[in-house]
N, CA and C of each residue as an Amber inpcrd file, in Angstrom:
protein
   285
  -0.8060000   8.0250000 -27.8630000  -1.5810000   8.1420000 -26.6330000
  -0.8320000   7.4440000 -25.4930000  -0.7580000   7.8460000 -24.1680000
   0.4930000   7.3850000 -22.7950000  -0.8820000   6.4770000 -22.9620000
  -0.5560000   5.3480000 -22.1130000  -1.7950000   4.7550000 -21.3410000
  -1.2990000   5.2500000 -19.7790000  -2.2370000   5.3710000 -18.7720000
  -2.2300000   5.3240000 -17.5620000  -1.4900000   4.3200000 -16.9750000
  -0.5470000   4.4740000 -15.6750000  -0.0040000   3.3630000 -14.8840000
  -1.0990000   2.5260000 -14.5510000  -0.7040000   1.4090000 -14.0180000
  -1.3390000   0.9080000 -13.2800000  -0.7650000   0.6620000 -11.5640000
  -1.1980000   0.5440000 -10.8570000  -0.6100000   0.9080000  -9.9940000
  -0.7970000  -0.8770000  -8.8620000   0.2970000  -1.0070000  -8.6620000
   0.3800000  -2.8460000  -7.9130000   0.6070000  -2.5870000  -6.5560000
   0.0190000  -3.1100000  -5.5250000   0.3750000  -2.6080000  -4.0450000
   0.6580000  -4.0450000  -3.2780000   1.4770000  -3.9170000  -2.5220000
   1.1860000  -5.7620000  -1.4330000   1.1460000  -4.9440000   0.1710000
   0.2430000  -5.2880000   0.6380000   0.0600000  -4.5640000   2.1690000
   0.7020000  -5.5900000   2.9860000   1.1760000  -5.4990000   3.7270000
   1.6670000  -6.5640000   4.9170000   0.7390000  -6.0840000   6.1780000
   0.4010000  -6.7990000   6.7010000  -0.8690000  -6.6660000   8.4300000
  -0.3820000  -7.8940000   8.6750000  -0.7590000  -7.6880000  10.4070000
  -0.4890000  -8.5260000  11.4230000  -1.9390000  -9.0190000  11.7910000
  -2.5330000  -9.7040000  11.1950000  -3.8280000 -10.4610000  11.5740000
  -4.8690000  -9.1940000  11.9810000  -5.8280000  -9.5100000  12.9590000
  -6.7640000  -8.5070000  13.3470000  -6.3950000  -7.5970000  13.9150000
  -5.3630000  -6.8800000  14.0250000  -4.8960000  -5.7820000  14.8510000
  -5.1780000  -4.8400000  14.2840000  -5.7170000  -3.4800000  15.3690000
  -6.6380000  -2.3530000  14.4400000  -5.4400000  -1.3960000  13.4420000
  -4.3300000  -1.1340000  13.9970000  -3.4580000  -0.8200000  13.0210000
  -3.3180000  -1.3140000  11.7560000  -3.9890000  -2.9790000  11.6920000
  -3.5830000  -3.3130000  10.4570000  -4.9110000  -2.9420000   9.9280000
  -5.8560000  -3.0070000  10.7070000  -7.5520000  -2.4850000  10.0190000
  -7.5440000  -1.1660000   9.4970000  -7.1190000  -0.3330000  10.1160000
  -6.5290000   1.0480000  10.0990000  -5.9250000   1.6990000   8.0480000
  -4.8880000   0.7740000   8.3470000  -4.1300000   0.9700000   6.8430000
  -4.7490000   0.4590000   6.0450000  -5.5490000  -0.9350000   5.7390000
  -6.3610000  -1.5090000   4.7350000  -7.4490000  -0.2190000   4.6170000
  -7.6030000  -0.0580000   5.1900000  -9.1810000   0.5100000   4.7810000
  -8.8540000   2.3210000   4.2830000  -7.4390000   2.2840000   5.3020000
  -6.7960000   3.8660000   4.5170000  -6.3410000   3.5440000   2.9880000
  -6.1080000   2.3680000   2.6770000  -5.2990000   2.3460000   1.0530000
  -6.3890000   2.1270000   0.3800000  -7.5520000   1.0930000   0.8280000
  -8.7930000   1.0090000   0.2670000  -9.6160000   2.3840000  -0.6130000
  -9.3160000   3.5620000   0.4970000 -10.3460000   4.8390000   0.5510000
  -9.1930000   5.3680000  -0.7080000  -7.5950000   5.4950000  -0.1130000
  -6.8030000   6.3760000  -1.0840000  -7.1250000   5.7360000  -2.7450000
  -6.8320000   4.4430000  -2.7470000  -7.3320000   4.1160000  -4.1520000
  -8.6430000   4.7130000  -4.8190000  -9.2680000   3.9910000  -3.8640000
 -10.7610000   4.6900000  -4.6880000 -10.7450000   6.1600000  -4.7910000
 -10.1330000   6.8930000  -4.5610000 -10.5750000   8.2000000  -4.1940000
  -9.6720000   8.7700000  -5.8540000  -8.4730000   8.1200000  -5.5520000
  -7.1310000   8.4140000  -6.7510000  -6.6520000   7.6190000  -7.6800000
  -7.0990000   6.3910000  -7.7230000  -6.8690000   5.2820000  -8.4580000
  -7.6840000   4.3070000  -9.0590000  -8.8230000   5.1340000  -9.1630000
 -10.1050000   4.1450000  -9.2790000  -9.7190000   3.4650000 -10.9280000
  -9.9080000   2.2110000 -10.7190000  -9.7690000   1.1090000 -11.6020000
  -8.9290000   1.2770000 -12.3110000  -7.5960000   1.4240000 -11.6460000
  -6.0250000   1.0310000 -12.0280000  -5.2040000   1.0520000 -11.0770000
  -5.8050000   0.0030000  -9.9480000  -4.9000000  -0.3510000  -8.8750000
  -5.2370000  -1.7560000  -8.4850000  -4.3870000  -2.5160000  -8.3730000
  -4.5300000  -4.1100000  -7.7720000  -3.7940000  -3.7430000  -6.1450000
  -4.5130000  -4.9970000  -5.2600000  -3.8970000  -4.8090000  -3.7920000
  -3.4710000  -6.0580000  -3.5470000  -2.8260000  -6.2560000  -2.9690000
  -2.9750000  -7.6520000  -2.3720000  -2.7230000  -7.8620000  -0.7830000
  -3.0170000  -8.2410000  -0.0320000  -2.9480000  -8.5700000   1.6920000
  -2.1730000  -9.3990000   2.1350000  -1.2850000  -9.5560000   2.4630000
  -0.4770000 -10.5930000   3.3790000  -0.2000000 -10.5970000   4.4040000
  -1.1170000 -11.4510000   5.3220000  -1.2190000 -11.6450000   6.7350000
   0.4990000 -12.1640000   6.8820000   1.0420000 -11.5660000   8.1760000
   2.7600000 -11.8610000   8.2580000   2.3820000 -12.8910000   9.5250000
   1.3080000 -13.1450000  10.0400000   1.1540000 -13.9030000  11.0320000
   1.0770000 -15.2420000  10.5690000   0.0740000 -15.5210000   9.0900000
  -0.0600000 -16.5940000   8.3680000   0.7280000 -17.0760000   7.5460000
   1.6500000 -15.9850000   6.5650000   2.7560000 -15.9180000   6.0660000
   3.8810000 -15.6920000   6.4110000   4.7180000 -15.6900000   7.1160000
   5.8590000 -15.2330000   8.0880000   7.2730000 -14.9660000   6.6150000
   7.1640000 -16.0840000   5.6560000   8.1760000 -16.3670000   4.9840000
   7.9370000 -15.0750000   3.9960000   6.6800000 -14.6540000   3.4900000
   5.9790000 -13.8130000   2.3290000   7.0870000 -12.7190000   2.8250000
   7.1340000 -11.8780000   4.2090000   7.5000000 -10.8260000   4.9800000
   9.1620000 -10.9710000   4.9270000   9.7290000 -12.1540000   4.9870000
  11.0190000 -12.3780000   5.2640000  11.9010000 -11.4610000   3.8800000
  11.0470000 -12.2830000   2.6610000  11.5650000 -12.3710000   1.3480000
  11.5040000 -10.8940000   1.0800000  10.4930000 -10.4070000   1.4520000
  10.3240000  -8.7170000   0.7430000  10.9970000  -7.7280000   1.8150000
  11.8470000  -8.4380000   3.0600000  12.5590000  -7.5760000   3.6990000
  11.6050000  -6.9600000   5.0960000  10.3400000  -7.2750000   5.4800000
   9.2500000  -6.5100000   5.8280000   9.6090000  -6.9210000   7.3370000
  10.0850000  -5.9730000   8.4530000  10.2450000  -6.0530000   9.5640000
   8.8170000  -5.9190000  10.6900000   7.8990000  -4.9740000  10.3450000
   7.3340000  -4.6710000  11.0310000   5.9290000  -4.3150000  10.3860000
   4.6160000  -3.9850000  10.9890000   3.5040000  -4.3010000  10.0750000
   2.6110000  -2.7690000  10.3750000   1.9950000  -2.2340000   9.8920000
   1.8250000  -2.6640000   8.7170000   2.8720000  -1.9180000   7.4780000
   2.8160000  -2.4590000   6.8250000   3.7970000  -1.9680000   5.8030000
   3.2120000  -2.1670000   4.2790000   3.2660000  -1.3780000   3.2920000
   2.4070000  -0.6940000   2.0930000   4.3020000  -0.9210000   0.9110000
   4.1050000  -1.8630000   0.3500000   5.1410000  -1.9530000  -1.1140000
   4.5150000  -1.7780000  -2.1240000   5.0510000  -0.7600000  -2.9910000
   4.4580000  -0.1630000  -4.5280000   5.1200000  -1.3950000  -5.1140000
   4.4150000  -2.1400000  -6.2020000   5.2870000  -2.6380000  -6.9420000
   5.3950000  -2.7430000  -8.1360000   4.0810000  -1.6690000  -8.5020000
   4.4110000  -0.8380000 -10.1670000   3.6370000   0.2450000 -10.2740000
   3.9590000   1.1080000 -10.6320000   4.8010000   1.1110000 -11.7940000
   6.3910000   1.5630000 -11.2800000   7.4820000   1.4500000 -11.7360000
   8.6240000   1.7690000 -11.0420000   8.9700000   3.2940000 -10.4800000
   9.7000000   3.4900000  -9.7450000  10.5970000   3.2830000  -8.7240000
   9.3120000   2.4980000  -7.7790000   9.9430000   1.5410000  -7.2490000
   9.0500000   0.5890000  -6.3890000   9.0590000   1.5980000  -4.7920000
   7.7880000   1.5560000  -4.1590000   8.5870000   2.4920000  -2.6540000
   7.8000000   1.7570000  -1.7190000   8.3590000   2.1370000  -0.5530000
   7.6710000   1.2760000   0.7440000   7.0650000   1.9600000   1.3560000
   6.1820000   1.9610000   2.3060000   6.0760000   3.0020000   3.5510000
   5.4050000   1.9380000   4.4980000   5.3150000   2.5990000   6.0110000
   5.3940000   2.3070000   6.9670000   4.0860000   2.4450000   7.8120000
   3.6570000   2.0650000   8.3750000   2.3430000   2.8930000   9.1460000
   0.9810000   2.4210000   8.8030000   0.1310000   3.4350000   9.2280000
  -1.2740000   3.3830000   8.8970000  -1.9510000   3.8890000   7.0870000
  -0.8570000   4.7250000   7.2860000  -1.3480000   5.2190000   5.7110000
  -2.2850000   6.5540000   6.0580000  -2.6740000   6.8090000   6.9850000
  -3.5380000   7.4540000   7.4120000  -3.0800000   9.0370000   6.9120000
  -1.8450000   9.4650000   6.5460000  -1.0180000  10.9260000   6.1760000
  -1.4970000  11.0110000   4.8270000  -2.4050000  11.0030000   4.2650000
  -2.7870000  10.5090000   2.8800000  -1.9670000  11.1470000   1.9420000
  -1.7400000  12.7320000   2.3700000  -0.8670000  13.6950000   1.1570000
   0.6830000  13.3340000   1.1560000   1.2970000  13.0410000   2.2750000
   2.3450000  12.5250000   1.9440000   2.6960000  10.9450000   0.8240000
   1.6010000  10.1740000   1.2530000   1.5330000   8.7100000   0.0630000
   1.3250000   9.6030000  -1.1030000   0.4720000  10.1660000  -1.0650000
  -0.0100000  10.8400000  -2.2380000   1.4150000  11.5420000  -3.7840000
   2.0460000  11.9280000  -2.4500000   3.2080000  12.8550000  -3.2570000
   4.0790000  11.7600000  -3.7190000   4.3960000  11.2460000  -2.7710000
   5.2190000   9.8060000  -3.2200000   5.1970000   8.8840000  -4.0900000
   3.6110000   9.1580000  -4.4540000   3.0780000   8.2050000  -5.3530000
   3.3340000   9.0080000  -7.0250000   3.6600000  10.3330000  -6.6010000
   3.6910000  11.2950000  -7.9640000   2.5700000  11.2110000  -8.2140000
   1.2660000  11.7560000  -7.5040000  -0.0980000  11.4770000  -7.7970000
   0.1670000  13.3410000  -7.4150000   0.5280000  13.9310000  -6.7690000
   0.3300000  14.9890000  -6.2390000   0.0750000  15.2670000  -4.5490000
  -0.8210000  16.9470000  -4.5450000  -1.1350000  16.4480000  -3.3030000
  -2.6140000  16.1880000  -2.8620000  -3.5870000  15.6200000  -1.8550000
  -4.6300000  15.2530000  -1.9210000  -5.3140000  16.4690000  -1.5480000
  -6.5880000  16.3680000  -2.6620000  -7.8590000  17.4600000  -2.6410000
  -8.1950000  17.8650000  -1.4650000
């Protein structure tokens, strides 16, 4: 029997800025919608963390790092293109 991935995410946002409200709540919806209960998130404010952003290379916010199952991928933005994450994710394309 495969087991299912699990799927690890680290969001980078710039404090309250609606762009960064924007993408949380777009990866929020894409999970639940495609990943329900086999996805962890985690948030890292780059305003509070500056060093978190340095280490993972993260220039600009908001920014979305896969970090399992492998090939690890980045993207950029709001998240808001859902079928393109989607494909990227090898999930397909969205319903």
């Amino acid at each position: 029997m495969t087991q299912t991935p699990r799927f690890e995410f680290r969001l980078y946002i710039a404090g309250g800025e609606s762009n960064s409200a924007q993408a949380v709540a777009n990866l929020e919806a894409l999970c639940r919608a495609h990943l329900a209960g086999r996805h962890e998130i985690e948030i890292v404010d780059v305003l509070l963390q500056p060093k978190r952003a340095l280490q993972d290379g993260v220039f600009m916010t908001p920014t979305l790092i896969q970090r399992a199952p492998p090939p690890g991928r980045t993207f950029v933005g709001t998240l808001s293109q859902t079928e393109p994450v989607l494909k990227a994710l090898g999930l397909g394309a969205a319903s």
